[in-house]
OpenMM code with the backbone's topology and positions (N, CA, C; nanometers):
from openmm import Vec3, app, unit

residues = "UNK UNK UNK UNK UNK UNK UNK UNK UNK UNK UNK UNK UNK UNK UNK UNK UNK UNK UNK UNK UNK UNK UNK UNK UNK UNK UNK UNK UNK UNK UNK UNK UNK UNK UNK UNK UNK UNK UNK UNK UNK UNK UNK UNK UNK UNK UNK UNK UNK UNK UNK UNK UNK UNK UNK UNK UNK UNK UNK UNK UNK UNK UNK UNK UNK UNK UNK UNK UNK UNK UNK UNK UNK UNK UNK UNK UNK UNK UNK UNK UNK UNK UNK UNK UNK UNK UNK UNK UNK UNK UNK UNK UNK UNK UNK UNK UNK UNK UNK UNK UNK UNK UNK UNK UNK UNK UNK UNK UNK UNK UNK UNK UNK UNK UNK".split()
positions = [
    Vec3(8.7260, 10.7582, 8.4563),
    Vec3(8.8161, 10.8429, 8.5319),
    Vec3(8.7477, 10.9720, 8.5742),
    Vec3(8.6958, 11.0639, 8.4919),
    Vec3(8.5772, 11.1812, 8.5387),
    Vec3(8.4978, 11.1641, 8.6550),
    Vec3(8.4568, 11.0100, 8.6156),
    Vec3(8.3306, 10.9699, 8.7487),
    Vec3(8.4529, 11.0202, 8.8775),
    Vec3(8.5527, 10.9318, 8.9249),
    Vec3(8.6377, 10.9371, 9.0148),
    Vec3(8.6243, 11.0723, 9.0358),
    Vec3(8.6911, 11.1512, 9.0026),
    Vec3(8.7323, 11.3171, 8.9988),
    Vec3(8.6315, 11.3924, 9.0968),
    Vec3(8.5336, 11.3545, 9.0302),
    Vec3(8.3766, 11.4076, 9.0200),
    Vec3(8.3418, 11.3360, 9.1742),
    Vec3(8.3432, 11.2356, 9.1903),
    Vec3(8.2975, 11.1801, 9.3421),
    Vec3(8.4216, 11.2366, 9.4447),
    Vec3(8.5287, 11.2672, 9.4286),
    Vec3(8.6227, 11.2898, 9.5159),
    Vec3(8.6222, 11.4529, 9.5388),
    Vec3(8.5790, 11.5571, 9.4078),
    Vec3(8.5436, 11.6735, 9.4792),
    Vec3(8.4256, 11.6844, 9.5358),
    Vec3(8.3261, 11.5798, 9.5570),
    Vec3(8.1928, 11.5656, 9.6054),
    Vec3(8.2221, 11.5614, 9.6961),
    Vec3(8.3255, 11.4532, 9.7877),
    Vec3(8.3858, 11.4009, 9.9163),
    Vec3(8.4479, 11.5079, 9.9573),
    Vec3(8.5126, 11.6263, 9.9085),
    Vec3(8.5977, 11.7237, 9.9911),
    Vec3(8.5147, 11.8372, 10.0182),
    Vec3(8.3921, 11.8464, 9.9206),
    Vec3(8.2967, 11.9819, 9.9457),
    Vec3(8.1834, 11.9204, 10.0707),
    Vec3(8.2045, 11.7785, 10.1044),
    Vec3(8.1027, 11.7396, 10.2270),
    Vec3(8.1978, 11.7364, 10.3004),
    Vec3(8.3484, 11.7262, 10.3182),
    Vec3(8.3949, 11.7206, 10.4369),
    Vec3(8.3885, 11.8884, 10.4719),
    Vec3(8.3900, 11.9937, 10.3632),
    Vec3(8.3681, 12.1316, 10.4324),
    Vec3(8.2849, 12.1936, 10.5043),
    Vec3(8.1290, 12.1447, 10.4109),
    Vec3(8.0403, 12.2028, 10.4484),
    Vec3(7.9830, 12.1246, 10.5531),
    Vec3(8.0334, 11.9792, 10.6548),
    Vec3(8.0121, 11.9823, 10.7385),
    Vec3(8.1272, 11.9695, 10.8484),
    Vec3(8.2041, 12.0263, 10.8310),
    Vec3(8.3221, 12.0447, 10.9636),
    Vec3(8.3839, 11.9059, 10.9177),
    Vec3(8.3768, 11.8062, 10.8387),
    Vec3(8.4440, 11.7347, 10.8913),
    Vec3(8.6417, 11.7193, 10.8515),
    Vec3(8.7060, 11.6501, 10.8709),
    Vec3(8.8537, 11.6048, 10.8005),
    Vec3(8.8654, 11.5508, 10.6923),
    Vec3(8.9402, 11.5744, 10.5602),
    Vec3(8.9264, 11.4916, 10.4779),
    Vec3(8.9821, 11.3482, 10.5245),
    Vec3(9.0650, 11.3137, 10.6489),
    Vec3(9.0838, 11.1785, 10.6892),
    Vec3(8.9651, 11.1234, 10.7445),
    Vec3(8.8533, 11.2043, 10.7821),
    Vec3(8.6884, 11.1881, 10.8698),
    Vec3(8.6183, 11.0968, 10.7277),
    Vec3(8.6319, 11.1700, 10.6092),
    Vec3(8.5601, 11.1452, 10.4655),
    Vec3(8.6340, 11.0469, 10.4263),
    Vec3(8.7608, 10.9756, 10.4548),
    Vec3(8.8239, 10.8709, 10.3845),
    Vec3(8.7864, 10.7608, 10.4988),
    Vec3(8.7871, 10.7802, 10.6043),
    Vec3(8.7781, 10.6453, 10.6980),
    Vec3(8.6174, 10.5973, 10.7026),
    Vec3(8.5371, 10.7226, 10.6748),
    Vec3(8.4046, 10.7168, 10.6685),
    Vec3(8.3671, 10.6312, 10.5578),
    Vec3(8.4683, 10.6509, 10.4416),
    Vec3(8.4202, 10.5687, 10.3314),
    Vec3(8.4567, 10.3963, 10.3038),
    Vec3(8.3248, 10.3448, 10.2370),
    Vec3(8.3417, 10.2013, 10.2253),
    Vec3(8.4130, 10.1941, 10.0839),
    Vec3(8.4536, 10.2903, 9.9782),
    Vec3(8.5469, 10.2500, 9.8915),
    Vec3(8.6209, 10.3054, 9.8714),
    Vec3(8.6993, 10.3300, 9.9716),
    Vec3(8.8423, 10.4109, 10.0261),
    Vec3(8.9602, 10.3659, 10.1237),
    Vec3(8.9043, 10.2222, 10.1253),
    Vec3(8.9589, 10.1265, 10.2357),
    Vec3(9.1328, 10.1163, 10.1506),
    Vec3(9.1449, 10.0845, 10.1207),
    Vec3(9.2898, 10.0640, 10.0801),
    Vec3(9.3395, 10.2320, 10.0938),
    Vec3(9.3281, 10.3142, 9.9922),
    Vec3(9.3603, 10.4466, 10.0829),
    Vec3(9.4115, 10.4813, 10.2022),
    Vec3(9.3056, 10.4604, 10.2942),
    Vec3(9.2819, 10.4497, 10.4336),
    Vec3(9.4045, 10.3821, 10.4698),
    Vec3(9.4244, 10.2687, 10.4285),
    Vec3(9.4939, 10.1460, 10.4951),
    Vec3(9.7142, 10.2084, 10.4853),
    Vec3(9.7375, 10.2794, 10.3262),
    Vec3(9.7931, 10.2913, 10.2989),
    Vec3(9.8986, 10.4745, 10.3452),
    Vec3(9.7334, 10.5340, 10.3665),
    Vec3(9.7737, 10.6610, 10.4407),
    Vec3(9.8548, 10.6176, 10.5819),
    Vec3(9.7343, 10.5642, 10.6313),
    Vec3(9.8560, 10.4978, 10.8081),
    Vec3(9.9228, 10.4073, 10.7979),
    Vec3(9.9539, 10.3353, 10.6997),
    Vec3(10.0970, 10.2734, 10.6255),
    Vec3(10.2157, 10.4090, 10.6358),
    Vec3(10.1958, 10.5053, 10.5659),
    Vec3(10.2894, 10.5576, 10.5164),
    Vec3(10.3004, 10.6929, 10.5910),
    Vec3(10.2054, 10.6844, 10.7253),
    Vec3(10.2593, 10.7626, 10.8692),
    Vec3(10.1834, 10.8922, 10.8089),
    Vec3(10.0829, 10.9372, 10.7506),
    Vec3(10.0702, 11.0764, 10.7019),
    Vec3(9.9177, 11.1070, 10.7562),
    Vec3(9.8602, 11.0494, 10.8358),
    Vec3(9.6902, 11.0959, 10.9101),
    Vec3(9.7521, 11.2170, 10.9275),
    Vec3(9.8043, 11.3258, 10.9839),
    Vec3(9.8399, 11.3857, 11.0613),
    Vec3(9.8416, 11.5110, 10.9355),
    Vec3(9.9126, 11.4404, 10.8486),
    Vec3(9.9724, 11.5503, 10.7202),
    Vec3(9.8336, 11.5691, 10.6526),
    Vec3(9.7998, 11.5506, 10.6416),
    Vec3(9.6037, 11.5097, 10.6169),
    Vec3(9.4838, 11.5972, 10.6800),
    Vec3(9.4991, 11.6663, 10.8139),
    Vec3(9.4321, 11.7106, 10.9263),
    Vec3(9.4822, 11.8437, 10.8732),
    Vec3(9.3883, 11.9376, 10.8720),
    Vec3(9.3446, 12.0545, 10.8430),
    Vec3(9.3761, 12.1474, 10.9725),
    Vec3(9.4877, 12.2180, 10.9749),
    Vec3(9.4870, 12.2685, 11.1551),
    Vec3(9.4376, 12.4342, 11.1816),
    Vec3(9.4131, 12.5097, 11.0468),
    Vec3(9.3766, 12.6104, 11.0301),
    Vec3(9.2619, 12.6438, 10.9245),
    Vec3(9.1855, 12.7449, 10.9421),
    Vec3(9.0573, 12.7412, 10.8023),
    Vec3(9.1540, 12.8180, 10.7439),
    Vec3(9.2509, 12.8596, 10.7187),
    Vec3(9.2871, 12.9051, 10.5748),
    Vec3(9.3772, 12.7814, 10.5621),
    Vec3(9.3858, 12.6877, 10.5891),
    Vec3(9.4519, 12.5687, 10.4993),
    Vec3(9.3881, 12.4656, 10.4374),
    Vec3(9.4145, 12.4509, 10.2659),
    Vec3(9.2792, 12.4367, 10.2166),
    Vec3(9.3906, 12.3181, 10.1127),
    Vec3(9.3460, 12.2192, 10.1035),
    Vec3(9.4126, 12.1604, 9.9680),
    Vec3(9.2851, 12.0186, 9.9281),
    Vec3(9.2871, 11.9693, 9.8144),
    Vec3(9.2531, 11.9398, 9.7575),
    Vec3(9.3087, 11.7466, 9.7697),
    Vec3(9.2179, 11.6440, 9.8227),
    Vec3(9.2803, 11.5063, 9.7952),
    Vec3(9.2008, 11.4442, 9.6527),
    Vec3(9.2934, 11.4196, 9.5895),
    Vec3(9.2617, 11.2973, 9.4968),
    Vec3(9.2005, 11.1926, 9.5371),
    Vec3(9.1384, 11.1264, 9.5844),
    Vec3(9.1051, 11.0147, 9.6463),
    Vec3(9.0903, 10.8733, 9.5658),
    Vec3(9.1967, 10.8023, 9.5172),
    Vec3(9.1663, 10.6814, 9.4188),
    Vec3(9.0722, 10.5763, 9.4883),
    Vec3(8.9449, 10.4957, 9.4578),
    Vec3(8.8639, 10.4172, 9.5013),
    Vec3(8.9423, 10.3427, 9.5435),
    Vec3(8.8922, 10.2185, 9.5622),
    Vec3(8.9600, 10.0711, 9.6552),
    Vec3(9.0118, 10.0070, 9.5141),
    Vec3(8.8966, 9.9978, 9.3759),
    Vec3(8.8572, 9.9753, 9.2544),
    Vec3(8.9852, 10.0376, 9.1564),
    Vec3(9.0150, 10.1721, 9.2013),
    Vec3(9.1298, 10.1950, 9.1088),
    Vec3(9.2674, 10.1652, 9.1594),
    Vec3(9.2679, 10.1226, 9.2706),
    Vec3(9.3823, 10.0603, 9.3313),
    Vec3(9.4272, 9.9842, 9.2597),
    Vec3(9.3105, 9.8822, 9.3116),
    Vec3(9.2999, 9.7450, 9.2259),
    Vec3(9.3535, 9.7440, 9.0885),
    Vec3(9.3316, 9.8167, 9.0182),
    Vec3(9.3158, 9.8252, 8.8777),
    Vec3(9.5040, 9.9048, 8.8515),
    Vec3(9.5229, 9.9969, 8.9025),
    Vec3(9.6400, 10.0810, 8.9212),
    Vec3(9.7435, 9.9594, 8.9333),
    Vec3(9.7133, 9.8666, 9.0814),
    Vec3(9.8200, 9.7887, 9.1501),
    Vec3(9.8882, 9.6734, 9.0405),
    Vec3(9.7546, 9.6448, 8.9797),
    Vec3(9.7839, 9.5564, 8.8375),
    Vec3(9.8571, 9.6043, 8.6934),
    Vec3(9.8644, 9.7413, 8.6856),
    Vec3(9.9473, 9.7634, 8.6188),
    Vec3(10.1064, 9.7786, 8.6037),
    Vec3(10.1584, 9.7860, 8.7718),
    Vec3(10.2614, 9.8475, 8.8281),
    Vec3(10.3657, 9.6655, 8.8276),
    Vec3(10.5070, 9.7170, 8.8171),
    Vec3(10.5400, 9.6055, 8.7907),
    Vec3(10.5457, 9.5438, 8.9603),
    Vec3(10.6014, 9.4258, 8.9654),
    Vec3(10.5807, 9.3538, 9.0597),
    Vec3(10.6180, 9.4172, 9.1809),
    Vec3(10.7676, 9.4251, 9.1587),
    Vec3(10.8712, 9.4337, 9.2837),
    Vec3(10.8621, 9.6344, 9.3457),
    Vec3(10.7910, 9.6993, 9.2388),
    Vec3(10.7056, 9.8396, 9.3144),
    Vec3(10.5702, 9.8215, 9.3710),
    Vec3(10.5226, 9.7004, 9.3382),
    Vec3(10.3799, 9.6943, 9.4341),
    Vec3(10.4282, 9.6199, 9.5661),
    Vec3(10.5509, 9.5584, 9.5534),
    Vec3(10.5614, 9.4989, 9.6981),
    Vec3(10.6481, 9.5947, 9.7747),
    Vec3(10.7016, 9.7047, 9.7156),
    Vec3(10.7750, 9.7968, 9.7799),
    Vec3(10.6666, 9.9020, 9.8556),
    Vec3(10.5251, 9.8970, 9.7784),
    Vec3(10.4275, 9.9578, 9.7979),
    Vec3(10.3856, 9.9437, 9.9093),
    Vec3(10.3058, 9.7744, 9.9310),
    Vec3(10.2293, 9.6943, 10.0347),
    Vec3(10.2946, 9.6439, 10.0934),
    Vec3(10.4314, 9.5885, 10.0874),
    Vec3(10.4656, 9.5229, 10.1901),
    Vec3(10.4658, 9.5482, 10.3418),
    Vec3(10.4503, 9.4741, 10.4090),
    Vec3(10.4212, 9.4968, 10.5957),
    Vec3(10.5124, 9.3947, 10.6511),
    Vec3(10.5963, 9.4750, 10.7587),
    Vec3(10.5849, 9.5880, 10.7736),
    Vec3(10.6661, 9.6508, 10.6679),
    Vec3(10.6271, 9.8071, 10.6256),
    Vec3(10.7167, 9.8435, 10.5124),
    Vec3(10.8402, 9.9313, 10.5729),
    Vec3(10.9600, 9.8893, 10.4949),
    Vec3(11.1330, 9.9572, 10.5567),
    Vec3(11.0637, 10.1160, 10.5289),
    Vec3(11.2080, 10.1520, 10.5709),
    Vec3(11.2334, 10.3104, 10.5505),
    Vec3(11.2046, 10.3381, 10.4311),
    Vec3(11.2671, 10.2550, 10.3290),
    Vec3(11.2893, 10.3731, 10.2282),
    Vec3(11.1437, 10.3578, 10.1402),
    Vec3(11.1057, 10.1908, 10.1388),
    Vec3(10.9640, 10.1858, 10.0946),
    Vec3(10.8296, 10.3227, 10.1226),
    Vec3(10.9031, 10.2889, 10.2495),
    Vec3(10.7712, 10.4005, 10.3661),
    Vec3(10.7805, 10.5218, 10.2617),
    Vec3(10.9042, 10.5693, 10.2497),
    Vec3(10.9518, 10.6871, 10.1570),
    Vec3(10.8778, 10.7405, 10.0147),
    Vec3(10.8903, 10.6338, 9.9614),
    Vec3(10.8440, 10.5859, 9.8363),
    Vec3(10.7250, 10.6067, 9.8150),
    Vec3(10.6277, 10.5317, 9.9191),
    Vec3(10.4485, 10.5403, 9.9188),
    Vec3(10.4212, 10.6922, 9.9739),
    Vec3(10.5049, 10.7621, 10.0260),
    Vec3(10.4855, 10.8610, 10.1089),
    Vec3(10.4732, 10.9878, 9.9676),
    Vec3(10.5574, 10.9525, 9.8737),
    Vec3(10.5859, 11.0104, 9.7433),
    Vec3(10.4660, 10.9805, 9.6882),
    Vec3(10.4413, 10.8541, 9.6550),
    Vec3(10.3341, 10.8811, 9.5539),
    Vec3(10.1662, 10.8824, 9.6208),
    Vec3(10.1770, 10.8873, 9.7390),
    Vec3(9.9923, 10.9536, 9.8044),
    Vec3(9.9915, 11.1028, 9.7817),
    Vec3(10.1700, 11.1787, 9.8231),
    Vec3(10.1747, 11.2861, 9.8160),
    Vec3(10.1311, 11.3367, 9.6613),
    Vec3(10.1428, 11.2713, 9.5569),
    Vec3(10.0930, 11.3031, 9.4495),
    Vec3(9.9385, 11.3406, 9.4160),
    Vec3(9.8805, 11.3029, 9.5208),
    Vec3(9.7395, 11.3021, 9.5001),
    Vec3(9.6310, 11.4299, 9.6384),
    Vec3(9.7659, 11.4858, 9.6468),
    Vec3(9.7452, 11.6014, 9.6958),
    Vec3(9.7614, 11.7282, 9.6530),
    Vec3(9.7167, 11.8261, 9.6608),
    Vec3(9.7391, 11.9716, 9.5777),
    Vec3(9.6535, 12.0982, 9.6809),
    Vec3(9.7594, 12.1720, 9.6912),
    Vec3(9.7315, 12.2971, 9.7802),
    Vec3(9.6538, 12.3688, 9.7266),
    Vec3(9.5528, 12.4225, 9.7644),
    Vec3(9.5002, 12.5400, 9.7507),
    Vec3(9.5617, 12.6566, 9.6632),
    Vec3(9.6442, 12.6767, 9.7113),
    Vec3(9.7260, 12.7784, 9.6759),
    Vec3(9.8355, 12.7740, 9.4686),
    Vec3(9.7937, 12.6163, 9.4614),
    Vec3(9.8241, 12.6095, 9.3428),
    Vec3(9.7526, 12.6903, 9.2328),
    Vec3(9.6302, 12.7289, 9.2966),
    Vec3(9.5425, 12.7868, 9.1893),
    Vec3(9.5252, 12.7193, 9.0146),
    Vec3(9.4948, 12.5605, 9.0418),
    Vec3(9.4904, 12.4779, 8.8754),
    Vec3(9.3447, 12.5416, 8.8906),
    Vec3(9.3021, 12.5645, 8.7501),
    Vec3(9.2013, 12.5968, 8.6857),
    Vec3(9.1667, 12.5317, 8.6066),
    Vec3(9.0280, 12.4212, 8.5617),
    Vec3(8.9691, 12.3980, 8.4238),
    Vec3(9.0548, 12.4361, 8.3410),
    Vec3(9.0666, 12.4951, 8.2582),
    Vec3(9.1963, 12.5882, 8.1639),
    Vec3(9.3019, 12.5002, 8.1854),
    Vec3(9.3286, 12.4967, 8.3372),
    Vec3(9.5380, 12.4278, 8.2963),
    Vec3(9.5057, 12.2753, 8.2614),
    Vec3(9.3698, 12.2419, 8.2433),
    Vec3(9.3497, 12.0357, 8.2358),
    Vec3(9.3744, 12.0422, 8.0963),
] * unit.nanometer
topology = app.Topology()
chain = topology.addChain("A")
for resn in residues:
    res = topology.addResidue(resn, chain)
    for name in ("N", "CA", "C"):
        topology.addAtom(name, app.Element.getBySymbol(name[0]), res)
């Protein structure tokens, strides 16, 4: 789990220091494909796009690998509420909730200390 952490603030300090989007660093990546797939599932590229330099937040980025691994733990009928295609409203809702989990503003100020 560290490794993850550790490669995903790697991925947000290269999308800074070269201009790019953290949606630029997820589509760019070959083990971020489900991510990818699940962000424009759940309508949020947009919520993702950086429209000012003082807007600064932080993505979690789970591999393709911890999907995998995640999707297998989850009981059935929430992974198909998850993946299903096309997904209803309230599903859409649902996934929209838990990507949003793997986001964190800037402005939260977590510190080493609060882990």
């Amino acid at each position: 789990m560290h490794t993850r952490l550790v490669l995903v603030v790697l991925a947000c300090v290269i999308a800074i220091t070269q201009a790019q989007t953290i949606v630029k660093v997820v589509i760019d990546s070959a083990d971020h494909t489900t991510l990818e797939a699940l962000v424009i599932k759940a309508e949020l590229v947009d919520a993702l796009v950086v429209t000012s330099p003082t807007t600064k937040f932080t993505l979690f980025a789970p591999t393709d690998t911890a999907f995998t691994t995640d999707l297998e733990t989850i009981p059935a009928t929430l992974k198909t509420k998850l993946t299903d295609d096309p997904i209803n409203a309230n599903h859409k809702a649902l996934l929209q909730d838990v990507l949003k989990q793997h986001v964190i503003s800037a402005a939260a100020r977590i510190l080493a200390a609060d882990l």
